[in-house]
N, C-alpha and C positions, 0 to 999 in steps of 0.2 A: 569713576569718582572714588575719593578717599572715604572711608572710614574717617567719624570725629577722633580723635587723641584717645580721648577718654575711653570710645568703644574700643579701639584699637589694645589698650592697656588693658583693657578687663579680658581682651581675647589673649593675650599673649599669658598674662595670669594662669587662666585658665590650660594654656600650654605648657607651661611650666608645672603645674599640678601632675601631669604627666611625666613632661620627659624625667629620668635618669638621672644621676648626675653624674656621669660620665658622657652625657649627651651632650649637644654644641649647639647652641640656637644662636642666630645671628642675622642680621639684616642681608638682602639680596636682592640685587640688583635695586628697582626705584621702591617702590610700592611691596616688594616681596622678604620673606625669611626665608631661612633655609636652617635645616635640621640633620646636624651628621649624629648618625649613630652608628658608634665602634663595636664593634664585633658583633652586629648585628646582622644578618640576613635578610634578602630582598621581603619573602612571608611573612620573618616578624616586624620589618618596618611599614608595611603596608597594613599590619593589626594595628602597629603604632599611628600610622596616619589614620585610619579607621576611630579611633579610640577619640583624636584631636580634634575628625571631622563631626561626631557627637558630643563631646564635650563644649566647644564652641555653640554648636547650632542647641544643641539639649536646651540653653537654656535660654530665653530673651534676652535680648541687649537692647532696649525696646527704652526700657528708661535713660540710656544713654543715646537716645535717638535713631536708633539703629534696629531696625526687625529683622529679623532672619534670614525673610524673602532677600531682602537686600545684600546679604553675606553672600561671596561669591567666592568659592575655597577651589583652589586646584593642589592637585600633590605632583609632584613629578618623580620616581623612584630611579635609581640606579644604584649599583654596588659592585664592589670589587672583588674579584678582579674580573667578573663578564662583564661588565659595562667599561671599564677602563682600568688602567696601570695606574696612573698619575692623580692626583685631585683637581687638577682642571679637565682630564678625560670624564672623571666622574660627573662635577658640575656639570660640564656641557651636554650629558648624556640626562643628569637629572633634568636642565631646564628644558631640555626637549621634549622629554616627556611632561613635563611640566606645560608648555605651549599646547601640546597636544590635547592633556585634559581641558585647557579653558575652550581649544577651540572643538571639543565633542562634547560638553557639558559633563564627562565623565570625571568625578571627585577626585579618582587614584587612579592615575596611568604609571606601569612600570616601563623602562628604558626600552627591557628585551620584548615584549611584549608587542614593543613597536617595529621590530626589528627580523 
């Protein structure tokens, strides 16, 4: 089930508070974002995921209809160059481990991790 608009937009807010602005946030695939961070390393984008998966949940979205319990966050990690050469190596290495976390209830799975 989707998230309302409105909750969606206060969590993305909230992401943005965060990322960098050399960082890339952008829609992926139906329901999902994806987050490139350049010159960044697998440890600190997983503090980075870390940072998004409290900042989101820290705080109610309860008046936008939405309770926490109900937020369901997966991360999926991968980076260059052990996870792939290309940026569709990469993608496809993040949303696997991205699958991964929704289907172990684990928040932050990285690519190598699975591998």
């Amino acid at each position: 089930e989707c998230m309302p608009l409105s909750a969606a937009k206060t969590a993305l807010d909230r992401v943005k508070g965060i990322k960098r602005e050399i960082d890339v946030l952008g829609h992926f695939e139906t329901f999902d974002f994806a987050m490139i961070l350049p010159q960044t390393a697998t440890r600190s984008a997983g503090i980075v995921a870390q940072r998004i998966l409290e900042r989101i949940k820290g705080e109610e979205i309860a008046s936008l209809g939405v309770s926490n319990s109900q937020i369901n966050i997966a991360f999926g990690l991968a980076s260059y160059p052990q996870d792939g050469k290309t940026a569709g190596a990469i993608m496809a290495a993040a949303a696997e481990a991205k699958k991964h976390a929704r289907k172990t209830s684990i928040a932050i799975v990285e690519y190598k991790a699975m591998t």
